[in-house]
C-alpha positions as a Markdown table, in Angstrom:
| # | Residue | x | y | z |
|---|---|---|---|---|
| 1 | Unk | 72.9 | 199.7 | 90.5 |
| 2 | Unk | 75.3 | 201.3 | 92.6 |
| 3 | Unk | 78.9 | 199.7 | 93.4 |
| 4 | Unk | 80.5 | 198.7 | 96.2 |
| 5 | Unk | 82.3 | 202.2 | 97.6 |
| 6 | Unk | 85.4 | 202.9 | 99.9 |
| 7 | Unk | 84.3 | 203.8 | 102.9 |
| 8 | Unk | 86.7 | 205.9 | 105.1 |
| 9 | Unk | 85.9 | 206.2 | 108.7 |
| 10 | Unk | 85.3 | 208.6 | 110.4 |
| 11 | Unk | 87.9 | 210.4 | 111.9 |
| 12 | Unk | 88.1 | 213.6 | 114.7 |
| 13 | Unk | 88.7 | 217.3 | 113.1 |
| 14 | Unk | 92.4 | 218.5 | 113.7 |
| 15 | Unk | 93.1 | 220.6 | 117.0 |
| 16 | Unk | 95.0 | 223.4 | 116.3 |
| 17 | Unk | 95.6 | 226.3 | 119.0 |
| 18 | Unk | 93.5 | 229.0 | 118.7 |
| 19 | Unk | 94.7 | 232.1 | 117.1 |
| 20 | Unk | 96.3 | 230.9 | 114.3 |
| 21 | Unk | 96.3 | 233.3 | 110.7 |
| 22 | Unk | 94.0 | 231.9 | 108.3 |
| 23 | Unk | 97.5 | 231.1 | 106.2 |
| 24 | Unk | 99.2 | 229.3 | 108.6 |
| 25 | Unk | 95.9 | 227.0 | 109.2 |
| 26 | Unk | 95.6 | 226.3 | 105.7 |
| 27 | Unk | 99.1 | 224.9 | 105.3 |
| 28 | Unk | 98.4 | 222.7 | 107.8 |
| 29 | Unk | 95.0 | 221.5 | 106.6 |
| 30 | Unk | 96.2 | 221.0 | 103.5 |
| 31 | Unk | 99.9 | 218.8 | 104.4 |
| 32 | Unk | 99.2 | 217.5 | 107.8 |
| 33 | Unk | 98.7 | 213.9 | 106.4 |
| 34 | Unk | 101.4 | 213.9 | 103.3 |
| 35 | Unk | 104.7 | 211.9 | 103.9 |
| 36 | Unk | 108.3 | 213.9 | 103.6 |
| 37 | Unk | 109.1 | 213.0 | 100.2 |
| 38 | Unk | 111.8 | 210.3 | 99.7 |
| 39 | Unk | 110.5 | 208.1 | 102.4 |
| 40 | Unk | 110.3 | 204.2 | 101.9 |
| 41 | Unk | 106.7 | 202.9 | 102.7 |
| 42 | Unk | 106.8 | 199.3 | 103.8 |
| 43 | Unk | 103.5 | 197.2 | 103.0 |
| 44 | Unk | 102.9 | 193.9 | 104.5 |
| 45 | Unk | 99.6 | 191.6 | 104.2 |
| 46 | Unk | 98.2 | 190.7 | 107.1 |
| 47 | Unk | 97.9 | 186.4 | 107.1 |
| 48 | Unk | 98.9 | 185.5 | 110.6 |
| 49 | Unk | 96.3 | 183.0 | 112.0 |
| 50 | Unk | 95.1 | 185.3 | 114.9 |
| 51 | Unk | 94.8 | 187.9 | 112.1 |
| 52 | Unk | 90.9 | 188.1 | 112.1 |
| 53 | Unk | 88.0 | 189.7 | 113.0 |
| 54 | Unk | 84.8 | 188.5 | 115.3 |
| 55 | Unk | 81.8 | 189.7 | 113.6 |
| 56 | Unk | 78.1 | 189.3 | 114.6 |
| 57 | Unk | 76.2 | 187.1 | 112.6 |
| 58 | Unk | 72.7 | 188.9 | 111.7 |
| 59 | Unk | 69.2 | 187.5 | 113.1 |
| 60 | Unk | 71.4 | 184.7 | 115.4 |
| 61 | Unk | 72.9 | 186.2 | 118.6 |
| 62 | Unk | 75.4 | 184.3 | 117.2 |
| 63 | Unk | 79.3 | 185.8 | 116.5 |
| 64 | Unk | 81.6 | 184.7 | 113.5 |
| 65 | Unk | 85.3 | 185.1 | 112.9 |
| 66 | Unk | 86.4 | 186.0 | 109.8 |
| 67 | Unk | 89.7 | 186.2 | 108.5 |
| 68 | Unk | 92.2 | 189.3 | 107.1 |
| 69 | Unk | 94.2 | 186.9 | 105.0 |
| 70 | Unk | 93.5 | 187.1 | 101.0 |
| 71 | Unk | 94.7 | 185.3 | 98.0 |
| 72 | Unk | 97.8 | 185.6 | 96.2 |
| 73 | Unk | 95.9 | 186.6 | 93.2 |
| 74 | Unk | 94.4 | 189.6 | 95.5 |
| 75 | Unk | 97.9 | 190.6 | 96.7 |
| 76 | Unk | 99.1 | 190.2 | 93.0 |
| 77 | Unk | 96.1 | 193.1 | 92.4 |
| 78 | Unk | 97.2 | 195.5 | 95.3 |
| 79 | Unk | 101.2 | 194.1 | 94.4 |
| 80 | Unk | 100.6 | 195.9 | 90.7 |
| 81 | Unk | 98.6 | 198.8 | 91.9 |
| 82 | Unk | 101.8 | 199.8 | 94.0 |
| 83 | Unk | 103.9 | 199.4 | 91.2 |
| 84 | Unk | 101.2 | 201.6 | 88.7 |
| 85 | Unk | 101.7 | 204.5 | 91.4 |
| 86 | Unk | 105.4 | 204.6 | 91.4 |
| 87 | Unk | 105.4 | 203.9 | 87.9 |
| 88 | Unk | 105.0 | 207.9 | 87.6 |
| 89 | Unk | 107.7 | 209.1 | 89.0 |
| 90 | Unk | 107.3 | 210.1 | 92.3 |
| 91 | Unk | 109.5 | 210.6 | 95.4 |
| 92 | Unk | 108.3 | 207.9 | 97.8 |
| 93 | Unk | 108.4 | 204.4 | 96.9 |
| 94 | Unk | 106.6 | 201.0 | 98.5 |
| 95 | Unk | 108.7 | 197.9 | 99.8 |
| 96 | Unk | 106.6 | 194.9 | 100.2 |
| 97 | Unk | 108.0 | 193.3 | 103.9 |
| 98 | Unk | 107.2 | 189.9 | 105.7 |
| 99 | Unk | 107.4 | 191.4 | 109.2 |
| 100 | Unk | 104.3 | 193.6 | 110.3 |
| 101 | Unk | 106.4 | 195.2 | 113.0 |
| 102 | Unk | 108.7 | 197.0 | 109.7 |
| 103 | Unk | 105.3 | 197.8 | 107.9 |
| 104 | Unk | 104.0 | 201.8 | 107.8 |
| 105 | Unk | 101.0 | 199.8 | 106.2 |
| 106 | Unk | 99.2 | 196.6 | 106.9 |
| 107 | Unk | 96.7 | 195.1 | 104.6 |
| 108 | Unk | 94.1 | 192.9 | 105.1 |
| 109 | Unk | 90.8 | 191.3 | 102.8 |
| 110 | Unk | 88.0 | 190.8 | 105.1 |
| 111 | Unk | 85.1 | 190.4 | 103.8 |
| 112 | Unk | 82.3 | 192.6 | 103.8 |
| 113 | Unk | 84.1 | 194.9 | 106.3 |
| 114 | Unk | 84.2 | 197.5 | 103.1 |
| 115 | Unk | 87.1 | 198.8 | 101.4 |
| 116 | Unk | 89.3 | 201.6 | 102.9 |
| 117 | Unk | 92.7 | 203.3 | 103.9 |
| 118 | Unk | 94.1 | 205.4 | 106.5 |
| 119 | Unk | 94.8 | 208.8 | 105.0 |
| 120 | Unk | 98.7 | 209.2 | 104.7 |
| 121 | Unk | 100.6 | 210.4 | 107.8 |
| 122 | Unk | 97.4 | 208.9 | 109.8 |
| 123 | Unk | 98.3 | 205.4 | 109.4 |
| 124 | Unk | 101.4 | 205.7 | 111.6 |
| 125 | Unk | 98.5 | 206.2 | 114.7 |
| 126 | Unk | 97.5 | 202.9 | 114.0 |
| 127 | Unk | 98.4 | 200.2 | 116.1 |
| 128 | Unk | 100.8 | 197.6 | 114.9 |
| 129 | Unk | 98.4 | 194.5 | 114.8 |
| 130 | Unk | 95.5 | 196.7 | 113.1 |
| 131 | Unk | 95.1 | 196.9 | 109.5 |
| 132 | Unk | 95.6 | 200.3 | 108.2 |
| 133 | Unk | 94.1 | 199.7 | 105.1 |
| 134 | Unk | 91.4 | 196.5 | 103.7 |
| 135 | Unk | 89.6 | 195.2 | 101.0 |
| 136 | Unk | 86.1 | 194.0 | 101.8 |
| 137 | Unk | 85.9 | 192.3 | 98.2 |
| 138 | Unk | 87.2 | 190.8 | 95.6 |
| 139 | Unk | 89.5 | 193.3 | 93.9 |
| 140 | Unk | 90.3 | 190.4 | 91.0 |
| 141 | Unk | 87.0 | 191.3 | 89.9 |
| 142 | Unk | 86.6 | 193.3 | 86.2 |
| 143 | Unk | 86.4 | 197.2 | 87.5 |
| 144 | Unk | 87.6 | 196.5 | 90.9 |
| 145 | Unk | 91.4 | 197.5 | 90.2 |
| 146 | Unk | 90.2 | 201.2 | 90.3 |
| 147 | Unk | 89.1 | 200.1 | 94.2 |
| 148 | Unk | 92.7 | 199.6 | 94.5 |
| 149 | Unk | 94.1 | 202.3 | 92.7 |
| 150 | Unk | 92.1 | 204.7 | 95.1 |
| 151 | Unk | 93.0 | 203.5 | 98.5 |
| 152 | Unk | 96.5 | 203.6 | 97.5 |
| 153 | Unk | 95.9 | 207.3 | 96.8 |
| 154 | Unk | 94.5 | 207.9 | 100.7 |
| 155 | Unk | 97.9 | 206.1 | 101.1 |
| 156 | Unk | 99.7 | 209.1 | 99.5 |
| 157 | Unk | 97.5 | 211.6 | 101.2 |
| 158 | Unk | 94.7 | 211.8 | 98.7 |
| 159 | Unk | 91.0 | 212.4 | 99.7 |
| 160 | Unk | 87.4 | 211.9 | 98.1 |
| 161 | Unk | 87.7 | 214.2 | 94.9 |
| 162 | Unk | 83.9 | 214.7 | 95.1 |
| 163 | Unk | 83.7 | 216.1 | 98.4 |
| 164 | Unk | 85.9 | 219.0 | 97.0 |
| 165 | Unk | 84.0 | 222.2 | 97.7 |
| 166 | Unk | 84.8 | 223.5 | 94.3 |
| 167 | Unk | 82.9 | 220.2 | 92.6 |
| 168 | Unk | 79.6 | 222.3 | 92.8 |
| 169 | Unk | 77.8 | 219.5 | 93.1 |
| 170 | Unk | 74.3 | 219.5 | 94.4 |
| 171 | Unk | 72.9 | 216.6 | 95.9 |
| 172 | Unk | 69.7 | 214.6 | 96.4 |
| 173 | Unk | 70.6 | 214.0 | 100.2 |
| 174 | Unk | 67.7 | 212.1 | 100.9 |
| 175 | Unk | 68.1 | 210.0 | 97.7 |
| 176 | Unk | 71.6 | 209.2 | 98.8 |
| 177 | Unk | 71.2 | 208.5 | 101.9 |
| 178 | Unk | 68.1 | 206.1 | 101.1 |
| 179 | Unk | 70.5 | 204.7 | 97.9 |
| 180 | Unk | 73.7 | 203.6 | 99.9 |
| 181 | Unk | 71.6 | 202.4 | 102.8 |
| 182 | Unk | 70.8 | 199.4 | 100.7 |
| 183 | Unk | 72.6 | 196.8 | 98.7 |
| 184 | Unk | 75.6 | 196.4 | 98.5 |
| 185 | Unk | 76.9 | 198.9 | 100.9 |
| 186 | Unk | 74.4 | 199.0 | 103.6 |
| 187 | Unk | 75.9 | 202.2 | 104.9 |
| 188 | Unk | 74.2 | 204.1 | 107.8 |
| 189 | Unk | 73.7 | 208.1 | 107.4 |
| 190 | Unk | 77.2 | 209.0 | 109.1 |
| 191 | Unk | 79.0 | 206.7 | 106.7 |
| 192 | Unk | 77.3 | 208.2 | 104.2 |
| 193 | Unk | 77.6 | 211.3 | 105.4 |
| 194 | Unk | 81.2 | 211.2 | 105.7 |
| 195 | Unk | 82.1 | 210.1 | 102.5 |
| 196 | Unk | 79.9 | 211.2 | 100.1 |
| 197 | Unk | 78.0 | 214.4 | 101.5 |
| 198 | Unk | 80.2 | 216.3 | 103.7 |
| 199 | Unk | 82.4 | 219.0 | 101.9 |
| 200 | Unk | 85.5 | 219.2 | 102.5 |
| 201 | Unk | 87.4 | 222.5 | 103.7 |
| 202 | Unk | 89.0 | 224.2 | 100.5 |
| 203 | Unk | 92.8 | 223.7 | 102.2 |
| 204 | Unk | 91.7 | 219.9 | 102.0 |
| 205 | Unk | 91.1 | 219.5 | 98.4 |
| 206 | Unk | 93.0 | 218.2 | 96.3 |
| 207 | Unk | 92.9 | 221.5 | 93.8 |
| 208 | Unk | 91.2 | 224.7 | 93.4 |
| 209 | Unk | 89.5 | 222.9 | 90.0 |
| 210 | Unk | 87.3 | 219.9 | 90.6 |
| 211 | Unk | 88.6 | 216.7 | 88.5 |
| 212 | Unk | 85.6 | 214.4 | 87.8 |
| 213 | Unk | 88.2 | 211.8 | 86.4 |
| 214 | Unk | 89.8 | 211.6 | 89.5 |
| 215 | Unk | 90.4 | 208.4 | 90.8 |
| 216 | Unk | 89.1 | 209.3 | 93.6 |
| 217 | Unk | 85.8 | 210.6 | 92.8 |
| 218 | Unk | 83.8 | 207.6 | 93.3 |
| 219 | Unk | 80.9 | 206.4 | 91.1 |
| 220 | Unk | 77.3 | 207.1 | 91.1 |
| 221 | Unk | 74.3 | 206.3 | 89.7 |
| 222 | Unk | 71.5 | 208.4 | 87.9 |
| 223 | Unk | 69.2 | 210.1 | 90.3 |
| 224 | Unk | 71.8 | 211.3 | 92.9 |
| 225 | Unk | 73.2 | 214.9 | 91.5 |
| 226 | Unk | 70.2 | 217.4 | 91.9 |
| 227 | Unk | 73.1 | 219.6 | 89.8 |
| 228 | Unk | 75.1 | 220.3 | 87.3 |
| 229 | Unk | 72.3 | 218.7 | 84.8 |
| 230 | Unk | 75.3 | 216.8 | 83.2 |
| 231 | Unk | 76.0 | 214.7 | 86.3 |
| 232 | Unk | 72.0 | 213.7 | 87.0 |
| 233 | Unk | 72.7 | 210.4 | 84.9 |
| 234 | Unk | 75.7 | 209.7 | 87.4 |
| 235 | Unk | 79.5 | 209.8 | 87.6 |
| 236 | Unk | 81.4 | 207.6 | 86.1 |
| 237 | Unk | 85.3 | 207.9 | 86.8 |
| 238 | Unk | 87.9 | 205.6 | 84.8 |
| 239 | Unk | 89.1 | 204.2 | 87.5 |
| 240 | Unk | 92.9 | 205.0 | 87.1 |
| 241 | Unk | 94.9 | 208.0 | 88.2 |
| 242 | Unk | 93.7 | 210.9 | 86.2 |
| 243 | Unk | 96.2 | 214.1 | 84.6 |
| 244 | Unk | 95.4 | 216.2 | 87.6 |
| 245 | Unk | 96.3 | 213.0 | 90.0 |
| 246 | Unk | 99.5 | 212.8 | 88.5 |
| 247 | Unk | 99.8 | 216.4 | 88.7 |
| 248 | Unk | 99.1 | 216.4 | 92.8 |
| 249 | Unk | 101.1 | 213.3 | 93.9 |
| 250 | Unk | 104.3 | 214.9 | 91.6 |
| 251 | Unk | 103.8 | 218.4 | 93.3 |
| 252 | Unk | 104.1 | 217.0 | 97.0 |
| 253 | Unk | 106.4 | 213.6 | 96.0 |
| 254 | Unk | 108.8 | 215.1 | 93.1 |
| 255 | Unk | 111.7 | 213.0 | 92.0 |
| 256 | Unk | 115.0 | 213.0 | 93.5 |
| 257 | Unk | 116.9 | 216.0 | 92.6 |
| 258 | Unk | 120.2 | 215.2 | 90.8 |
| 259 | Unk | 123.0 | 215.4 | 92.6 |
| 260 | Unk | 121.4 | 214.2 | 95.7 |
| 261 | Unk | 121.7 | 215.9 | 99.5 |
| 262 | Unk | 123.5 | 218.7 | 100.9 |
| 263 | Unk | 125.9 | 217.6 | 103.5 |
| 264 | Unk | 124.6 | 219.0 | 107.3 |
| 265 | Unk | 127.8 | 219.6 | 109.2 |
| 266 | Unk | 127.9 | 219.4 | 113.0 |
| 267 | Unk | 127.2 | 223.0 | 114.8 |
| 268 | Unk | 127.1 | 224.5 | 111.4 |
| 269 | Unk | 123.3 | 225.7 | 110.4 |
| 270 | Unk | 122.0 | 225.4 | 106.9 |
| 271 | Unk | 119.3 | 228.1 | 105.9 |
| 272 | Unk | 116.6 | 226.1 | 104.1 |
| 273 | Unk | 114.8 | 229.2 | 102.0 |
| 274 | Unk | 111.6 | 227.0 | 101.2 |
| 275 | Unk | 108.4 | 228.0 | 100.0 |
| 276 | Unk | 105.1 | 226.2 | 101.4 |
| 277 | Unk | 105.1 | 222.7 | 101.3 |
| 278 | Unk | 108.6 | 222.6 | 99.9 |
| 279 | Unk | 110.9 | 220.4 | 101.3 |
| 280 | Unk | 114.6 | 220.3 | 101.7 |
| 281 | Unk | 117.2 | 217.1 | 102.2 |
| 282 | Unk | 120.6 | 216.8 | 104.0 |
| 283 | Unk | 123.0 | 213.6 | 104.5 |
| 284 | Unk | 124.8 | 213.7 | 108.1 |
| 285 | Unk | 128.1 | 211.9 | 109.0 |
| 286 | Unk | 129.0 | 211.8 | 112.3 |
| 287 | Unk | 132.3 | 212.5 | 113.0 |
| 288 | Unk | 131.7 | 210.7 | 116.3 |
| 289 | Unk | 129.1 | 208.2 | 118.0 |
| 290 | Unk | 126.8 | 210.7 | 120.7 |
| 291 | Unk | 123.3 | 211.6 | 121.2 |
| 292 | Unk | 123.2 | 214.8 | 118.5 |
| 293 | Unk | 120.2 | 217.1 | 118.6 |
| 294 | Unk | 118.7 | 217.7 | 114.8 |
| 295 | Unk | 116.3 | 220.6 | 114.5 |
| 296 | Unk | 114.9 | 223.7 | 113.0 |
| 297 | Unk | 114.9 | 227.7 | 113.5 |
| 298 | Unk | 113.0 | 230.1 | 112.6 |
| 299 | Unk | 109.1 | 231.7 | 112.7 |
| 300 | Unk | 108.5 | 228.3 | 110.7 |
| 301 | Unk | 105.9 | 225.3 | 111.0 |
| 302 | Unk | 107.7 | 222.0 | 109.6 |
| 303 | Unk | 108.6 | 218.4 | 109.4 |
| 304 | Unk | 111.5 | 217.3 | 110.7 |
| 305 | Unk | 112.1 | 213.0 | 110.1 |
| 306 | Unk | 115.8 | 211.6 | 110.6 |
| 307 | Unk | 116.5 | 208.5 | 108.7 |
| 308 | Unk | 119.1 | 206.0 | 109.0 |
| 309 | Unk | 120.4 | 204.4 | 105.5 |
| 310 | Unk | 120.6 | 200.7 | 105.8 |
| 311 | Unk | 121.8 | 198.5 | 103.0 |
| 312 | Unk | 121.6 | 201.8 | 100.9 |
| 313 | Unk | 117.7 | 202.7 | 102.5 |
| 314 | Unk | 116.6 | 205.1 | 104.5 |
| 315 | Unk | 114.7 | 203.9 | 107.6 |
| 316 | Unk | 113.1 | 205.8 | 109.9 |
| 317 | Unk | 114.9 | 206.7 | 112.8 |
| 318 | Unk | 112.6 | 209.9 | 114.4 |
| 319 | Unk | 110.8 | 212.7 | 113.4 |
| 320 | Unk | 109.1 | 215.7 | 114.5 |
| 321 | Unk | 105.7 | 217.8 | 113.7 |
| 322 | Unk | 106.2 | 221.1 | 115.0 |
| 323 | Unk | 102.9 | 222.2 | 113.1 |
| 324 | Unk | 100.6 | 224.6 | 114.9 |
| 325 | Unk | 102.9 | 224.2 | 117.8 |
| 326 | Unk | 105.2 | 227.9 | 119.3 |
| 327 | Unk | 107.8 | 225.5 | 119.0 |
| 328 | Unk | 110.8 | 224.5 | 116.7 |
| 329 | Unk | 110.6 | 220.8 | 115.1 |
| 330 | Unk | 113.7 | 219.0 | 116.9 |
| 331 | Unk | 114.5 | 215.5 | 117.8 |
| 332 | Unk | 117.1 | 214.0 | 119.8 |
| 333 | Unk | 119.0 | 210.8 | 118.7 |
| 334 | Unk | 122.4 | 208.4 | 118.5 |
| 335 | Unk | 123.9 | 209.2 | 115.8 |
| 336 | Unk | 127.1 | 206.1 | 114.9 |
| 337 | Unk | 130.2 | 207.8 | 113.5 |
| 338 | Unk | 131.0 | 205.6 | 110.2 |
| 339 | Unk | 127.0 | 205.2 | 109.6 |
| 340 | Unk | 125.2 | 207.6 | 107.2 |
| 341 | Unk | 122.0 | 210.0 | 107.8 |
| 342 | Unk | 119.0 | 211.5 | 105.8 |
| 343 | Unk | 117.4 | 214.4 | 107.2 |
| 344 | Unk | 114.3 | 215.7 | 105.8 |
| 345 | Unk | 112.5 | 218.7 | 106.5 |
| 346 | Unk | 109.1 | 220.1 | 105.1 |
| 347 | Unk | 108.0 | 223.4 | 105.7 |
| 348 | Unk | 104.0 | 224.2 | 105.9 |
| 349 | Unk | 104.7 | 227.6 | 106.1 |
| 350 | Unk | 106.8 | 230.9 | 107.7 |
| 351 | Unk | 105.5 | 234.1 | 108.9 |
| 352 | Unk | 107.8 | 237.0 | 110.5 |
| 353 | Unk | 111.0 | 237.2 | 108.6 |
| 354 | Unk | 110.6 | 233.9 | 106.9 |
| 355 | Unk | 113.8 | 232.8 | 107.5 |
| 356 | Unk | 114.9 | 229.4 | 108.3 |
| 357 | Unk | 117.5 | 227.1 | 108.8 |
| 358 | Unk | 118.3 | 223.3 | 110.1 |
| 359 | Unk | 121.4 | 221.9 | 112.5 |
| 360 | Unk | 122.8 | 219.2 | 113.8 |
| 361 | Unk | 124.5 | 219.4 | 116.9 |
């Protein structure tokens, strides 16, 4: 019998301008959703009495409203899940907050509204009061912690290992369709569509080699996969992050670097000399309380996020996606002399010279 699967809406293609090199366009495919490394992500569950949906009740006319909150022992689930990713390592860590309005993600456990996650940077387009993530069943359940474990990595920018175009994978499409139309997902063909059948574009993937352990290739039955031969009886993931998910998340969220961040002096520029993807970190001190422009030069698409450290954390303070864009990534902001600054910038990639830099000023 098939399992409950996450089920990702769906969500419009990327604009780009037209005219961009086939290099450039792949950079952006392929980080347009990952955080700058080093940033905080604050979780909250969503367990405020007006926290809830109105659903139709089938065969009745009738409408229902059914809560977001879930148990303690589900939080506990998605609580440890968290703590499992960061467990290996990686640049960006998760702070569990009370206040929704502090939260880059919001959780909720509706029932039978499916499990899913915005994909990285994409939650931040999500209103405040919406969920950006949910858990449609009981993830306290034996096998459900995988359920967990793989929206978590949408959280970190992840996507459907089996839609990779290098998987090879042939489907039934018919068979699928008419599989996860039924119990228990009662998908219709665009759901399906979207997160089983479509392949992805090679920038999206996750790798140039397909990972059937992934944790997030999801599970299948027999009678699905037309080919390989090996995968007609099904796929059957472990459910935890695999070598080659390690792998990714510590390529685009590396460990602090010893030593920690170059100091970014006022009106003095700091080349950054990154390679795609790469990302480079500088503290700023004001020497006096202003508005100070922060930005980037250079034939360059990048980041640019300015973070405030309170209490010894960075928290966002504003950022910039220059990405696509004839532009330069700068923002504008109040800088407090006697307060201390983290600016970040990731580069997607450089054409012309190649040479860029960052400034404060």
């Amino acid at each position: 019998m098939t399992r409950r699967l996450c089920s990702l809406p769906r969500q419009p293609a990327p604009s780009f301008a037209p005219g961009l090199t086939a290099e450039r366009l792949g950079a952006l495919l392929a980080g347009r959703r990952m955080w700058v490394n080093g940033t905080v992500l604050h979780y909250c569950f969503l367990d405020a009495r007006t926290d809830a949906s109105v659903v139709p009740v089938p065969g009745t006319g009738e409408l229902r409203r059914v809560p977001w909150a879930g148990g303690e022992e589900q939080r506990d689930v998605v609580r440890g899940c968290f703590a499992e990713w960061q467990g290996l390592g990686i640049g960006v860590t998760f702070a569990e907050v009370g206040d929704r309005h502090e939260a880059e993600l919001r959780i909720g456990f509706q029932a039978g509204a499916g499990s899913w996650s915005a994909v990285g940077r994409d939650a931040l387009s999500v209103g405040r009061g919406e969920r950006t993530m949910n858990f449609g069943w009981d993830v306290t359940a034996p096998g459900e912690r995988g359920t967990v474990l793989h929206q978590i990595g949408h959280v970190l920018g992840m996507v459907h290992e089996h839609q990779s175009p290098f998987a090879g994978l042939h489907w039934d499409d018919e068979a699928v369709y008419a599989e996860l139309a039924g119990p228990p997902n009662f998908w219709s063909r665009e759901t399906t569509y979207t997160n089983v059948l479509r392949p992805l574009d090679a920038c999206e993937a996750g790798g140039s080699v397909w990972d059937p352990q992934s944790v997030m290739t999801l599970p299948f039955g027999p009678g699905l996969v037309l080919e390989p031969e090996q995968y007609r009886g099904g796929l059957r993931p472990p459910g935890a992050p695999s070598p080659a998910d390690k792998e990714f998340v510590l390529r685009w969220y590396p460990p602090a670097a010893p030593g920690g961040p170059a100091a970014l002096v006022p009106f003095r520029s700091a080349p950054l000399g990154l390679g795609p993807g790469e990302q480079a970190d500088f503290t700023v001190e004001p020497p006096e309380t202003r508005e100070y422009t922060v930005g980037t030069f250079g034939d360059a698409d990048s980041v640019l996020v300015v973070f405030e450290e309170r209490d010894g954390v960075p928290r966002f303070l504003a950022g910039h996606d220059d990405g696509g864009t004839p532009d330069n990534a700068a923002v504008r902001v109040r800088l407090v002399k006697g307060r201390r600054y983290v600016v970040r910038v990731r580069l997607y990639s450089t054409w012309g010279s190649g040479e860029t830099a960052v400034m404060c000023w």
